[in-house]
VOVEX-98400 format. One record per atom (N, C-alpha, C): residue in three letters; x, y, z; atom name; residue number from 1. Coordinates in nm, 4 decimals, padded with zeros to 6 digits, m for minus. Atoms other than C-alpha are relative to their C-alpha. Last residue first. Example, Ala and Ser with C-alpha at 12.3 -4.5 7.8 and 13.67 -1.06 7.14 Angstrom:
VOVEX-98400
<site res="SER" east="m00.0820" north="m00.1190" up="m00.0060" atom="N" n="2"/>
<site res="SER" east="01.3670" north="m00.1060" up="00.7140" atom="CA" n="2"/>
<site res="SER" east="m00.0770" north="00.1090" up="00.0730" atom="C" n="2"/>
<site res="ALA" east="00.0890" north="m00.1190" up="00.0000" atom="N" n="1"/>
<site res="ALA" east="01.2300" north="m00.4500" up="00.7800" atom="CA" n="1"/>
<site res="ALA" east="00.0900" north="00.1200" up="00.0000" atom="C" n="1"/>
This chain:
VOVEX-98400
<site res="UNK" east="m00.0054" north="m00.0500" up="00.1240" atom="N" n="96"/>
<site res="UNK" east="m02.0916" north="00.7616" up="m00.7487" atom="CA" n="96"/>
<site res="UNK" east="m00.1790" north="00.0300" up="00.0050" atom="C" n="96"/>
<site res="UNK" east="00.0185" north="m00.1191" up="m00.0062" atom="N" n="95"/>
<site res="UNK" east="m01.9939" north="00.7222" up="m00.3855" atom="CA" n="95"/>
<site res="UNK" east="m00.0599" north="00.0511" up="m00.1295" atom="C" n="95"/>
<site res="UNK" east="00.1129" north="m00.0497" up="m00.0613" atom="N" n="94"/>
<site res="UNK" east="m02.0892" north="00.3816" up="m00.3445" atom="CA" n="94"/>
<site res="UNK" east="00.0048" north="00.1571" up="m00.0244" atom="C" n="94"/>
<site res="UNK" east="00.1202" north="m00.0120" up="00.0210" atom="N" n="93"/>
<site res="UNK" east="m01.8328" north="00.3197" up="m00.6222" atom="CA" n="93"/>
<site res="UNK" east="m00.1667" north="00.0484" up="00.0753" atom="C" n="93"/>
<site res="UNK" east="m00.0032" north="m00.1501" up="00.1030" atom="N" n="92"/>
<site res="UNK" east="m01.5480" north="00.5203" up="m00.5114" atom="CA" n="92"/>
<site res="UNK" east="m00.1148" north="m00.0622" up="m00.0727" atom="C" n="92"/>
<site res="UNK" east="00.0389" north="m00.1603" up="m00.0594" atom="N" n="91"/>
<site res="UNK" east="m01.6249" north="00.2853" up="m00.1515" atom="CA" n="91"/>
<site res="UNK" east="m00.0293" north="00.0993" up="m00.1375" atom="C" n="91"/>
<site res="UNK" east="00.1401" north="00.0263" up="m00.0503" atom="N" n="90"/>
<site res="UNK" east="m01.6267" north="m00.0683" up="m00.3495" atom="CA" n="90"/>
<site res="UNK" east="m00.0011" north="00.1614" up="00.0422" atom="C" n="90"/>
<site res="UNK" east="00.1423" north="00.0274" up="00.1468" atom="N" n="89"/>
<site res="UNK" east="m01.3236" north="00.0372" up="m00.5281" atom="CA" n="89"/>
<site res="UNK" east="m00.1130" north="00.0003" up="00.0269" atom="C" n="89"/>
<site res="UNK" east="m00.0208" north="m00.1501" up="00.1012" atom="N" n="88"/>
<site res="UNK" east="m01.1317" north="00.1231" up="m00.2173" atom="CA" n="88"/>
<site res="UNK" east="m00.0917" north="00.0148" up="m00.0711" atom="C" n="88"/>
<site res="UNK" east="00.0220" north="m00.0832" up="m00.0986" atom="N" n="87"/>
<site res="UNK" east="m01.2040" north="m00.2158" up="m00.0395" atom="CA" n="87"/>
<site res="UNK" east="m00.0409" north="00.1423" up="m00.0373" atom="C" n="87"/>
<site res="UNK" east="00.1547" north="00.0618" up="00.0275" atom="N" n="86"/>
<site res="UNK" east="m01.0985" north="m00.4098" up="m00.3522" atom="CA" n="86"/>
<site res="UNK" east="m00.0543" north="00.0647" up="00.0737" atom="C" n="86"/>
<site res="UNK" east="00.0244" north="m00.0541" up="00.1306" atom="N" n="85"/>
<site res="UNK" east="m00.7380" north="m00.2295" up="m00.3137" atom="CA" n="85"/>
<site res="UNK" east="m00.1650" north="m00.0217" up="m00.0351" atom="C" n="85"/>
<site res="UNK" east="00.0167" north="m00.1469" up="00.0113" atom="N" n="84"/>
<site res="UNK" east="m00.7302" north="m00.2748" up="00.0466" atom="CA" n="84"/>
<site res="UNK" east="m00.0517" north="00.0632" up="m00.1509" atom="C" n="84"/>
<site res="UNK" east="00.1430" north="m00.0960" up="m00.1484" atom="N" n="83"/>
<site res="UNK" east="m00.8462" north="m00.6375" up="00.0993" atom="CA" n="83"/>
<site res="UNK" east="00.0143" north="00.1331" up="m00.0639" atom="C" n="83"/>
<site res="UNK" east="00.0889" north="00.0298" up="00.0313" atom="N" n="82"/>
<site res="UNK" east="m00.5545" north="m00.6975" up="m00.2648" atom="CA" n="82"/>
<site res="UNK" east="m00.1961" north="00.0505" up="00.0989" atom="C" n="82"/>
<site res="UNK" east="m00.0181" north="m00.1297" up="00.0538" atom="N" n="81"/>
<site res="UNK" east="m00.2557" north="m00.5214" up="m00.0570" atom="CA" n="81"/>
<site res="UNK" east="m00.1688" north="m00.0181" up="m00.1050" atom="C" n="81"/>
<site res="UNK" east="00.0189" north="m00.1720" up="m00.0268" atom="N" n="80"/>
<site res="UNK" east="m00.3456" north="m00.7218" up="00.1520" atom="CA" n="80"/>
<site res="UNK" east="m00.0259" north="00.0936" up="m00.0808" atom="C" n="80"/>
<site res="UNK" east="00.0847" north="m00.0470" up="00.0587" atom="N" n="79"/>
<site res="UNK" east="m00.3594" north="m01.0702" up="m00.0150" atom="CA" n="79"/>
<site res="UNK" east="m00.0230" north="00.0910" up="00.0957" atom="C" n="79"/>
<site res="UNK" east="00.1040" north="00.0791" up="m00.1104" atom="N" n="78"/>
<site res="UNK" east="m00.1107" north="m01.2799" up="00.1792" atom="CA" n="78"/>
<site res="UNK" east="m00.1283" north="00.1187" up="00.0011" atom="C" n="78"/>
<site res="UNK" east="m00.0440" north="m00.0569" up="m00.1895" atom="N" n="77"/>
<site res="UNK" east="00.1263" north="m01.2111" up="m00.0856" atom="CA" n="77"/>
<site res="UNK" east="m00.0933" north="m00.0846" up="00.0801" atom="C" n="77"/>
<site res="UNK" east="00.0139" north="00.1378" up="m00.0711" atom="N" n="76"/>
<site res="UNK" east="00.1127" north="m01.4504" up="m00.4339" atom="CA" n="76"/>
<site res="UNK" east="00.0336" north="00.0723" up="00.1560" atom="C" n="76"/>
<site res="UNK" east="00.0706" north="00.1936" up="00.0788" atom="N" n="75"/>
<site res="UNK" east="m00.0184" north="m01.2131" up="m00.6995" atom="CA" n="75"/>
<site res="UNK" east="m00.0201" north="m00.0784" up="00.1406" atom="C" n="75"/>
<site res="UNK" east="00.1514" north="m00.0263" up="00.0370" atom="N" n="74"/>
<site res="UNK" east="00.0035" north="m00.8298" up="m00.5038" atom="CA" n="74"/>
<site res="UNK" east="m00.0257" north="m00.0727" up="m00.0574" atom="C" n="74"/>
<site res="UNK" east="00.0648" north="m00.0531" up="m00.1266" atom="N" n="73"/>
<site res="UNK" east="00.3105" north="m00.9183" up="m00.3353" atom="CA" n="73"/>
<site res="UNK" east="m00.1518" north="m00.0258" up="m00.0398" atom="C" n="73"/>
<site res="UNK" east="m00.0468" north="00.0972" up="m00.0537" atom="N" n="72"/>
<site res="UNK" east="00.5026" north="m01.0562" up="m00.6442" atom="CA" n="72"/>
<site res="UNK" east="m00.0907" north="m00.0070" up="00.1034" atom="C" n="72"/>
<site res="UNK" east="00.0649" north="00.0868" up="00.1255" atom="N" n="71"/>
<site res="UNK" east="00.3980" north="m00.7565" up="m00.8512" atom="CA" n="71"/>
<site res="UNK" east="m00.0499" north="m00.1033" up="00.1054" atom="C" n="71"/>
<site res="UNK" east="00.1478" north="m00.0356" up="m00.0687" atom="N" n="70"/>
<site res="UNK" east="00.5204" north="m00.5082" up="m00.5288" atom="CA" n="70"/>
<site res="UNK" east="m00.1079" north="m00.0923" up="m00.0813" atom="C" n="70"/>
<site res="UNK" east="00.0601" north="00.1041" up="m00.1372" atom="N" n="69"/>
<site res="UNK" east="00.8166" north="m00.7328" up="m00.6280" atom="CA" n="69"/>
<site res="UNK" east="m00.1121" north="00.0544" up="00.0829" atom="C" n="69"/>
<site res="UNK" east="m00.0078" north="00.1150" up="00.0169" atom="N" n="68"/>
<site res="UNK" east="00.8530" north="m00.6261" up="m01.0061" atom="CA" n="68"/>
<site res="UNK" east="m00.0664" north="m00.0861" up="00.1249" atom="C" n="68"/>
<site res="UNK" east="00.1555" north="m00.0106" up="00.1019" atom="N" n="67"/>
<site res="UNK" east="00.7465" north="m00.2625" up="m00.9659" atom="CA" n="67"/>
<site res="UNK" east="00.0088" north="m00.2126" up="00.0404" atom="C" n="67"/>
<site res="UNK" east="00.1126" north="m00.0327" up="m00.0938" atom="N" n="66"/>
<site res="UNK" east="01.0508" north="m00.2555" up="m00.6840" atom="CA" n="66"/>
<site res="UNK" east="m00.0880" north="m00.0352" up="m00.0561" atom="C" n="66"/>
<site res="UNK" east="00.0195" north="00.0995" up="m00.1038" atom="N" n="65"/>
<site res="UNK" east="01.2766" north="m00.4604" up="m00.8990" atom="CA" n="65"/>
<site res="UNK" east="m00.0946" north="00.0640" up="00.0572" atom="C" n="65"/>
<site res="UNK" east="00.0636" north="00.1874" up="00.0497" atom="N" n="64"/>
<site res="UNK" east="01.1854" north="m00.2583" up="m01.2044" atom="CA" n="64"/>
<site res="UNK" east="m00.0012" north="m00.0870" up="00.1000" atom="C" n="64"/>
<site res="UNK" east="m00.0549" north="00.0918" up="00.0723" atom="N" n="63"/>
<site res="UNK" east="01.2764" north="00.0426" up="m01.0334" atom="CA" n="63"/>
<site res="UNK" east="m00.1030" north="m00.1135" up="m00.0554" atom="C" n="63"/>
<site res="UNK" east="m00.0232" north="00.1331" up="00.0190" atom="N" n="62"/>
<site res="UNK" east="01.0076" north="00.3413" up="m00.9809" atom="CA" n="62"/>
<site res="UNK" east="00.0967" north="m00.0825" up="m00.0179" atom="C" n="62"/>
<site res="UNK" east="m00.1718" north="00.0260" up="m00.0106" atom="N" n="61"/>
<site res="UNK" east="01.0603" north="00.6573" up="m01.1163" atom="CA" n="61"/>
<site res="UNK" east="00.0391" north="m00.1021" up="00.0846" atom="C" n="61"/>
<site res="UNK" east="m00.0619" north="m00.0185" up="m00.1558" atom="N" n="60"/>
<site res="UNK" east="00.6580" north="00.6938" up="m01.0555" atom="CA" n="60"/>
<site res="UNK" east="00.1394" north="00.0149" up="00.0695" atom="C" n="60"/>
<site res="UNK" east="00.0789" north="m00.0452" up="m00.0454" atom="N" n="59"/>
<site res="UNK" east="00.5183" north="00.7699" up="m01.3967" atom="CA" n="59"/>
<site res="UNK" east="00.0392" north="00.0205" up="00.1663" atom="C" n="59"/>
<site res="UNK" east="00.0539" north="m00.1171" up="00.0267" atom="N" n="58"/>
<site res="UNK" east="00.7880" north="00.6162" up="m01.5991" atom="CA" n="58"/>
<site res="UNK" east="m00.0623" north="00.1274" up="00.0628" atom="C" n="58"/>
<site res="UNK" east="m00.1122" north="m00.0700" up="00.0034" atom="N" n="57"/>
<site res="UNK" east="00.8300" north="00.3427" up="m01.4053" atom="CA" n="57"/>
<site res="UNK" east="00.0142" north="00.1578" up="m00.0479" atom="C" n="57"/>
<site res="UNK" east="00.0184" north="m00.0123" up="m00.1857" atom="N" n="56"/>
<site res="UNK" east="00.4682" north="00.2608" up="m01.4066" atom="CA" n="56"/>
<site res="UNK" east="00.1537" north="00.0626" up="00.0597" atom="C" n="56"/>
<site res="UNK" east="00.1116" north="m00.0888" up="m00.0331" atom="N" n="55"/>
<site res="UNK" east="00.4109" north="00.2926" up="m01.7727" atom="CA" n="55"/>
<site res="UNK" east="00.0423" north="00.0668" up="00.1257" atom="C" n="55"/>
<site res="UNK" east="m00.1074" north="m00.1312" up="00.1091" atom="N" n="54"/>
<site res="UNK" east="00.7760" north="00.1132" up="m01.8414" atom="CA" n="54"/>
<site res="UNK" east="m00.0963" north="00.1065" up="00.0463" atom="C" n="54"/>
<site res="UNK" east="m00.0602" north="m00.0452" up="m00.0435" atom="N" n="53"/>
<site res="UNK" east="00.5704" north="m00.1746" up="m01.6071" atom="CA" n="53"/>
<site res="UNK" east="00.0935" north="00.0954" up="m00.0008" atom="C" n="53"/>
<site res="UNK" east="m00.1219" north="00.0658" up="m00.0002" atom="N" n="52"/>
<site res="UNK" east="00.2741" north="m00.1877" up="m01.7430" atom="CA" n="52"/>
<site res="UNK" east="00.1131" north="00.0457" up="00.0314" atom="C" n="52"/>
<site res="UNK" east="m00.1294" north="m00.1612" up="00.0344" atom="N" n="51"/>
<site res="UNK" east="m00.0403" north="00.0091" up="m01.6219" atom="CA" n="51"/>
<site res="UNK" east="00.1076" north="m00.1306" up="00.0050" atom="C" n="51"/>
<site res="UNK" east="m00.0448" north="00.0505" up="00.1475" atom="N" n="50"/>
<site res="UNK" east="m00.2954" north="m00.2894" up="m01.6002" atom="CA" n="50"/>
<site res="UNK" east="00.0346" north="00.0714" up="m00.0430" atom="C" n="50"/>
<site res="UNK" east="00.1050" north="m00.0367" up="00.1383" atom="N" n="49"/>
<site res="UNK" east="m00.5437" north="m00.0770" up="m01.3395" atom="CA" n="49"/>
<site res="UNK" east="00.0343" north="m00.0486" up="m00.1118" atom="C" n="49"/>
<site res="UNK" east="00.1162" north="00.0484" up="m00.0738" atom="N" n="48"/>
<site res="UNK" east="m00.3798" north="m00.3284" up="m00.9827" atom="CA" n="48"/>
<site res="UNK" east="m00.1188" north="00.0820" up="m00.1774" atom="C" n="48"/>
<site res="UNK" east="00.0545" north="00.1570" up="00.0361" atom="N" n="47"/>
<site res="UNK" east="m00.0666" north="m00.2598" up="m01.1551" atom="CA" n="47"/>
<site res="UNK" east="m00.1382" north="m00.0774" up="00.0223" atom="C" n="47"/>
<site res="UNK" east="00.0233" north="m00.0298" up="00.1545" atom="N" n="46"/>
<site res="UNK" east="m00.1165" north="00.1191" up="m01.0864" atom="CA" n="46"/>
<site res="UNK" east="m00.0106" north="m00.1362" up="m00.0899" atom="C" n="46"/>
<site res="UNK" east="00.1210" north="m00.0444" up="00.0116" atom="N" n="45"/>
<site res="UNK" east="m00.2604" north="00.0516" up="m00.7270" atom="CA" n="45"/>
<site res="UNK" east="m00.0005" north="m00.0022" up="m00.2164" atom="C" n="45"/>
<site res="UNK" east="00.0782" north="00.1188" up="00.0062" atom="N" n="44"/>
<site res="UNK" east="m00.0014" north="m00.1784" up="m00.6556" atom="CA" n="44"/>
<site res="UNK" east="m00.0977" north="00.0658" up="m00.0708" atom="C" n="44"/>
<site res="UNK" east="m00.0503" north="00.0722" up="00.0449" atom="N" n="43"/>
<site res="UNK" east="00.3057" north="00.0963" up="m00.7416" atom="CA" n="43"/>
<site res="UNK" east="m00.1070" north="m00.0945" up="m00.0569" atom="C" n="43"/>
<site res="UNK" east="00.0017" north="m00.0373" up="00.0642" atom="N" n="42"/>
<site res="UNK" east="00.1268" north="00.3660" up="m00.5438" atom="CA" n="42"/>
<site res="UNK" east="00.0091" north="m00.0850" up="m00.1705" atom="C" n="42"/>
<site res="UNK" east="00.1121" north="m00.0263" up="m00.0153" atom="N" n="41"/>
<site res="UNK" east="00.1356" north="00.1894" up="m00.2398" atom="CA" n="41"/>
<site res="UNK" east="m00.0728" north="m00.0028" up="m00.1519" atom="C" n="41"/>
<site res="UNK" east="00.0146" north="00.0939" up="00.0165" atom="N" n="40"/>
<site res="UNK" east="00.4893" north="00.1194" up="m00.3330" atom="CA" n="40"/>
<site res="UNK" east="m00.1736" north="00.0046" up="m00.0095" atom="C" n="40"/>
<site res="UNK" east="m00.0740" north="00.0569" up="00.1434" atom="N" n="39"/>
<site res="UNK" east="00.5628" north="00.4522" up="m00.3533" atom="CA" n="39"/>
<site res="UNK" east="m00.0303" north="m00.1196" up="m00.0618" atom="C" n="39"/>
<site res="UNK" east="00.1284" north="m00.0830" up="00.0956" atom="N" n="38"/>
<site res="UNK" east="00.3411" north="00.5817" up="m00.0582" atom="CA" n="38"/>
<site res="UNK" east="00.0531" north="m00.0623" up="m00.1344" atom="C" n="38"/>
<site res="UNK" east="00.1581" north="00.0718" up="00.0248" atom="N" n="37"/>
<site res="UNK" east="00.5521" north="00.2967" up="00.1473" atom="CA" n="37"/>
<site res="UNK" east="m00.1003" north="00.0349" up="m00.1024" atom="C" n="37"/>
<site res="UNK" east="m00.0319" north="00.2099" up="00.0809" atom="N" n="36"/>
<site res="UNK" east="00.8515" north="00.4118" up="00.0173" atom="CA" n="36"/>
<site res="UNK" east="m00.1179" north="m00.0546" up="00.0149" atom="C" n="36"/>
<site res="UNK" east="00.0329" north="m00.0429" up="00.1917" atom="N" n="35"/>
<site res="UNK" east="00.7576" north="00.8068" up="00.1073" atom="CA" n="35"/>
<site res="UNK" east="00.0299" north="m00.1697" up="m00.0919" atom="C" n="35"/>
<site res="UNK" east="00.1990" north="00.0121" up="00.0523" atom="N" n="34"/>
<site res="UNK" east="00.6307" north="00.6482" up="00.4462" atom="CA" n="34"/>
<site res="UNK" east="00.0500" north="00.0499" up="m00.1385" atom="C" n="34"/>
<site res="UNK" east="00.0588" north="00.0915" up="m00.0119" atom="N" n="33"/>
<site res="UNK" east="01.0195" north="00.5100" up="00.5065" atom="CA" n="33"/>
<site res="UNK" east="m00.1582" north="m00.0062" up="m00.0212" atom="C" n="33"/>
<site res="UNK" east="m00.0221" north="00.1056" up="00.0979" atom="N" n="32"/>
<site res="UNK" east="01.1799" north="00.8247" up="00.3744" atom="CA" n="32"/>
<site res="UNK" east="m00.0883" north="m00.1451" up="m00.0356" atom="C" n="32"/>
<site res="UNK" east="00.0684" north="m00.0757" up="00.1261" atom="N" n="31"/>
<site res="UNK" east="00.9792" north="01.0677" up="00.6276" atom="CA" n="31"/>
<site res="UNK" east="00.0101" north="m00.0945" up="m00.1149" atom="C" n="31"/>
<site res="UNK" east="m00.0890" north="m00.1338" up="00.0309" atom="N" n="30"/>
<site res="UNK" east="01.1106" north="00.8390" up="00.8933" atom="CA" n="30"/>
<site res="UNK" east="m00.1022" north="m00.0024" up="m00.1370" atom="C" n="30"/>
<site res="UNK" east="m00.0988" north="00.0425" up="00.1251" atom="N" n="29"/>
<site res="UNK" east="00.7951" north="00.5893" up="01.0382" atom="CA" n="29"/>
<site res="UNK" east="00.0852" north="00.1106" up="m00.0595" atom="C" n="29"/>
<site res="UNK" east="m00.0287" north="00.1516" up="m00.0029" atom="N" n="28"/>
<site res="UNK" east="00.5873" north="00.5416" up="01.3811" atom="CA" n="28"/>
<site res="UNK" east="00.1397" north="m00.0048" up="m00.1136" atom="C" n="28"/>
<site res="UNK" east="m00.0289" north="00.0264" up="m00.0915" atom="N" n="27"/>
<site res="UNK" east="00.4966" north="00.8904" up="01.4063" atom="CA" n="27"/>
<site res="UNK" east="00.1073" north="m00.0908" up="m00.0036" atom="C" n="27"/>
<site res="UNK" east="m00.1109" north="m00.0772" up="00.0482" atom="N" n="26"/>
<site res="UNK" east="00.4380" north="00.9844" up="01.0366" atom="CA" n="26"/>
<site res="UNK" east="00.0535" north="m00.0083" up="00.1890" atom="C" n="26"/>
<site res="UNK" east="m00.1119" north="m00.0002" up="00.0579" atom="N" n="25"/>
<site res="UNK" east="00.2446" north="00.6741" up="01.0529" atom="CA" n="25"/>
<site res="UNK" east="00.1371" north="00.0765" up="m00.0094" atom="C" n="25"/>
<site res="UNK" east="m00.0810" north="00.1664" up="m00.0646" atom="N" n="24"/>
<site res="UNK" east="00.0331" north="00.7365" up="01.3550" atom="CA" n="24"/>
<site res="UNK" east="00.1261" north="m00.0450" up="m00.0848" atom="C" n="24"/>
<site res="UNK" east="m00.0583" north="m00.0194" up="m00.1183" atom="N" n="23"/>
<site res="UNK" east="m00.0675" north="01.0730" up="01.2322" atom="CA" n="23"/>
<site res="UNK" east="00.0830" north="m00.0879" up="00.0255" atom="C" n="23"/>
<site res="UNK" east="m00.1134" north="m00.1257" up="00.0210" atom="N" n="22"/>
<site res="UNK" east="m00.1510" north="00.9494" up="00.8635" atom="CA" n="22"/>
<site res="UNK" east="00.0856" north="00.0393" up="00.0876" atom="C" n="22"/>
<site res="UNK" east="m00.0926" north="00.0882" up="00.0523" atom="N" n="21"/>
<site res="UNK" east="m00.3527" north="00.6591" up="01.0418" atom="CA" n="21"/>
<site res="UNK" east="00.1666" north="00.0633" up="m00.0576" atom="C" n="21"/>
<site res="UNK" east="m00.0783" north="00.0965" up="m00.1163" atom="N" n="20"/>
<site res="UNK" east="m00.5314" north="00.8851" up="01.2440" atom="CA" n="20"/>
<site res="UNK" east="00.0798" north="m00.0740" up="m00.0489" atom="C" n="20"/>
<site res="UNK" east="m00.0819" north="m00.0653" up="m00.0441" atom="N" n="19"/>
<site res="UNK" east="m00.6379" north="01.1006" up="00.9212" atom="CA" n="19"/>
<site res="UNK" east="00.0937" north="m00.0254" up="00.1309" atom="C" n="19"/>
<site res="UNK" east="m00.0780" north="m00.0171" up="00.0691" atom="N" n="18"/>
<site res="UNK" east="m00.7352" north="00.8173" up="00.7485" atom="CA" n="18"/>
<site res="UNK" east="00.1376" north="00.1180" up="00.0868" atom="C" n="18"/>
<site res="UNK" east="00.0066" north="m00.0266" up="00.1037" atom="N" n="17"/>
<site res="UNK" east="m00.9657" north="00.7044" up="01.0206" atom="CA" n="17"/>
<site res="UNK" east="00.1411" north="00.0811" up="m00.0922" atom="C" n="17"/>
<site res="UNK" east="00.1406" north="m00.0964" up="00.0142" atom="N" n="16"/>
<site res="UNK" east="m01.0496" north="00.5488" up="01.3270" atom="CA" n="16"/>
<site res="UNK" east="m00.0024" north="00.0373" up="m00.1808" atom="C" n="16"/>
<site res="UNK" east="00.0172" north="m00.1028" up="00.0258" atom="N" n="15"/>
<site res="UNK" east="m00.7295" north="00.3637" up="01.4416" atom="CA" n="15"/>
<site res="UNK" east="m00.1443" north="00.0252" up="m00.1139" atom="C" n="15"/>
<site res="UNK" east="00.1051" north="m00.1063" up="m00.0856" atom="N" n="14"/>
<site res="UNK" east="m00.7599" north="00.0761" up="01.6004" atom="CA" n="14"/>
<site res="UNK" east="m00.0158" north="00.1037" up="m00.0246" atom="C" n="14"/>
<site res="UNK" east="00.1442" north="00.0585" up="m00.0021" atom="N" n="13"/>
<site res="UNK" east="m00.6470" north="m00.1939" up="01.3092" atom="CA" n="13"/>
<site res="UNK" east="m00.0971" north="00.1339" up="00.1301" atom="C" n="13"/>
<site res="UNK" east="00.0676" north="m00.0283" up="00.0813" atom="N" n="12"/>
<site res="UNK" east="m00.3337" north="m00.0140" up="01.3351" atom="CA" n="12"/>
<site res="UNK" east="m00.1423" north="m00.0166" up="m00.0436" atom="C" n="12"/>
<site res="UNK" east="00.0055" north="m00.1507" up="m00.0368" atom="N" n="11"/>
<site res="UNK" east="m00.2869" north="m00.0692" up="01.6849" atom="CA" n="11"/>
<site res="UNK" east="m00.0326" north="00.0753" up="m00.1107" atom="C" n="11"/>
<site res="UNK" east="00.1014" north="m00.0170" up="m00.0703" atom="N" n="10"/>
<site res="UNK" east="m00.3519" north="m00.4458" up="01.6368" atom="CA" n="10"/>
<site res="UNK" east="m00.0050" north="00.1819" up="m00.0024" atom="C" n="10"/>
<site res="UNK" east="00.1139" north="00.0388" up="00.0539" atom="N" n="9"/>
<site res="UNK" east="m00.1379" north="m00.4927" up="01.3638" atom="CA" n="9"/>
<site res="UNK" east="m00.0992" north="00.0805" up="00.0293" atom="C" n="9"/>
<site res="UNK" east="m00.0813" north="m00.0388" up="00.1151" atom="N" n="8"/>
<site res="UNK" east="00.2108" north="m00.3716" up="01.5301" atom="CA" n="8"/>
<site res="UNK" east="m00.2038" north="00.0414" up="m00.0695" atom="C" n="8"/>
<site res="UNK" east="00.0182" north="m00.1493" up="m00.0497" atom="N" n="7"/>
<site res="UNK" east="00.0760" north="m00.5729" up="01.8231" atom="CA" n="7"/>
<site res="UNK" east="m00.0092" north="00.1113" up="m00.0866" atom="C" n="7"/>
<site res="UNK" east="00.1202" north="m00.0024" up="m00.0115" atom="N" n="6"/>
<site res="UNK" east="00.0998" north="m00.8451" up="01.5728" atom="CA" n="6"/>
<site res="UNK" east="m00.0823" north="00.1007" up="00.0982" atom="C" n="6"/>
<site res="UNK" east="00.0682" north="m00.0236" up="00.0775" atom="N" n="5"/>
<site res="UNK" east="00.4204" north="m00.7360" up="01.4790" atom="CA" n="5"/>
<site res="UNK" east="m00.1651" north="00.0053" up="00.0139" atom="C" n="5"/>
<site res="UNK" east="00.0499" north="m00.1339" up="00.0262" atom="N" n="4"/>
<site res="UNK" east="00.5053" north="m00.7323" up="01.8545" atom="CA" n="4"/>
<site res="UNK" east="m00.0375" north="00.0589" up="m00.1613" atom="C" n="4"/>
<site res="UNK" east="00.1221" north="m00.0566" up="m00.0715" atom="N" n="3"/>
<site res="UNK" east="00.3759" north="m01.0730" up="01.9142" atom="CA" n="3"/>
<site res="UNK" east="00.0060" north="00.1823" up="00.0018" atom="C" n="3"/>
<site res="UNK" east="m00.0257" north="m00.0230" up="m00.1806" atom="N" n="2"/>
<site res="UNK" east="00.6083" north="m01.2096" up="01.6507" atom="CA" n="2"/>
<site res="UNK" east="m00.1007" north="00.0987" up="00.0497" atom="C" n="2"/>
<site res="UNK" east="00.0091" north="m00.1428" up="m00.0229" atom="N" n="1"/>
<site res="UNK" east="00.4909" north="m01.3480" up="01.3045" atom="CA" n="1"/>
<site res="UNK" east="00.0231" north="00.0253" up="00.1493" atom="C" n="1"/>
Protein backbone atom coordinates (compact mmCIF):
# COMPACT_ATOMS: atom_id res chain seq x y z
CA UNK A 1 0.00 0.00 0.00
CA UNK A 2 1.65 3.47 -0.70
CA UNK A 3 2.11 6.17 1.90
CA UNK A 4 -0.45 8.24 0.23
CA UNK A 5 -3.18 5.54 0.44
CA UNK A 6 -2.35 5.24 3.84
CA UNK A 7 -2.56 8.92 4.25
CA UNK A 8 -5.75 8.38 2.26
CA UNK A 9 -6.69 6.16 5.51
CA UNK A 10 -5.51 8.29 8.03
CA UNK A 11 -7.68 11.34 7.13
CA UNK A 12 -10.58 9.26 6.96
CA UNK A 13 -10.07 7.62 10.15
CA UNK A 14 -10.14 11.52 11.51
CA UNK A 15 -13.19 12.47 10.69
CA UNK A 16 -15.86 12.81 13.47
CA UNK A 17 -18.91 11.82 12.00
CA UNK A 18 -21.17 10.84 9.18
CA UNK A 19 -21.77 14.12 8.26
CA UNK A 20 -17.84 14.91 7.95
CA UNK A 21 -17.34 11.98 6.05
CA UNK A 22 -20.24 12.91 3.52
CA UNK A 23 -18.39 16.42 3.20
CA UNK A 24 -15.01 14.94 2.72
CA UNK A 25 -16.29 12.49 0.19
CA UNK A 26 -18.21 14.69 -2.01
CA UNK A 27 -14.88 16.64 -1.88
CA UNK A 28 -12.46 14.03 -2.50
CA UNK A 29 -14.80 12.08 -5.16
CA UNK A 30 -16.97 13.02 -8.72
CA UNK A 31 -20.65 12.71 -8.08
CA UNK A 32 -20.35 9.32 -10.26
CA UNK A 33 -17.53 7.92 -8.18
CA UNK A 34 -19.61 8.27 -4.59
CA UNK A 35 -22.84 7.09 -6.54
CA UNK A 36 -20.54 3.70 -7.26
CA UNK A 37 -19.38 3.63 -4.00
CA UNK A 38 -23.18 4.10 -2.53
CA UNK A 39 -23.92 1.23 -5.08
CA UNK A 40 -21.59 -1.03 -4.03
CA UNK A 41 -22.07 -0.07 -0.46
CA UNK A 42 -25.43 -0.95 -1.04
CA UNK A 43 -24.60 -4.16 -2.89
CA UNK A 44 -22.64 -5.68 0.52
CA UNK A 45 -25.21 -4.68 2.74
CA UNK A 46 -27.91 -6.64 0.66
CA UNK A 47 -25.66 -9.79 0.40
CA UNK A 48 -24.55 -9.24 3.82
CA UNK A 49 -29.08 -10.04 4.61
CA UNK A 50 -28.96 -13.25 1.93
CA UNK A 51 -30.72 -11.13 -0.88
CA UNK A 52 -29.62 -13.21 -3.99
CA UNK A 53 -28.24 -12.01 -6.69
CA UNK A 54 -31.49 -11.49 -9.36
CA UNK A 55 -32.93 -9.93 -5.82
CA UNK A 56 -30.06 -7.56 -5.74
CA UNK A 57 -29.97 -6.77 -9.36
CA UNK A 58 -33.30 -6.20 -9.52
CA UNK A 59 -33.45 -3.84 -6.67
CA UNK A 60 -30.30 -1.91 -7.40
CA UNK A 61 -29.74 -2.38 -11.42
CA UNK A 62 -26.69 -3.71 -10.40
CA UNK A 63 -24.49 -6.06 -12.86
CA UNK A 64 -23.74 -9.44 -11.98
CA UNK A 65 -20.05 -8.69 -12.18
CA UNK A 66 -20.40 -5.85 -9.79
CA UNK A 67 -22.85 -8.04 -7.27
CA UNK A 68 -20.41 -10.85 -8.06
CA UNK A 69 -17.11 -8.98 -6.97
CA UNK A 70 -18.52 -6.85 -4.10
CA UNK A 71 -19.25 -10.94 -3.21
CA UNK A 72 -15.53 -11.57 -3.63
CA UNK A 73 -14.70 -8.53 -1.35
CA UNK A 74 -17.04 -9.25 1.30
CA UNK A 75 -15.77 -13.36 1.54
CA UNK A 76 -12.03 -13.11 0.90
CA UNK A 77 -11.26 -8.96 1.14
CA UNK A 78 -9.37 -7.73 3.97
CA UNK A 79 -12.63 -7.73 5.90
CA UNK A 80 -13.88 -4.07 5.73
CA UNK A 81 -16.56 -4.06 4.32
CA UNK A 82 -17.32 -6.94 7.07
CA UNK A 83 -15.74 -4.12 10.48
CA UNK A 84 -18.42 -1.84 8.93
CA UNK A 85 -21.25 -4.05 8.37
CA UNK A 86 -20.91 -5.80 12.00
CA UNK A 87 -20.29 -2.28 13.39
CA UNK A 88 -23.75 -1.08 12.08
CA UNK A 89 -25.66 -3.97 13.52
CA UNK A 90 -24.23 -3.64 16.89
CA UNK A 91 -25.32 0.27 16.89
CA UNK A 92 -29.32 -0.54 15.32
CA UNK A 93 -29.20 -2.90 18.11
CA UNK A 94 -28.17 -0.65 21.04
CA UNK A 95 -30.66 1.54 19.73
CA UNK A 96 -33.63 -0.78 20.05
Amino acid sequence: MSDATRELGAAVASLRDADEALRFLRDLCTVNELREFAARWGVARLLDAGTSYHEISERTGASSATISRVNQWLRYGRDGYRLVLDRQARARRRKR
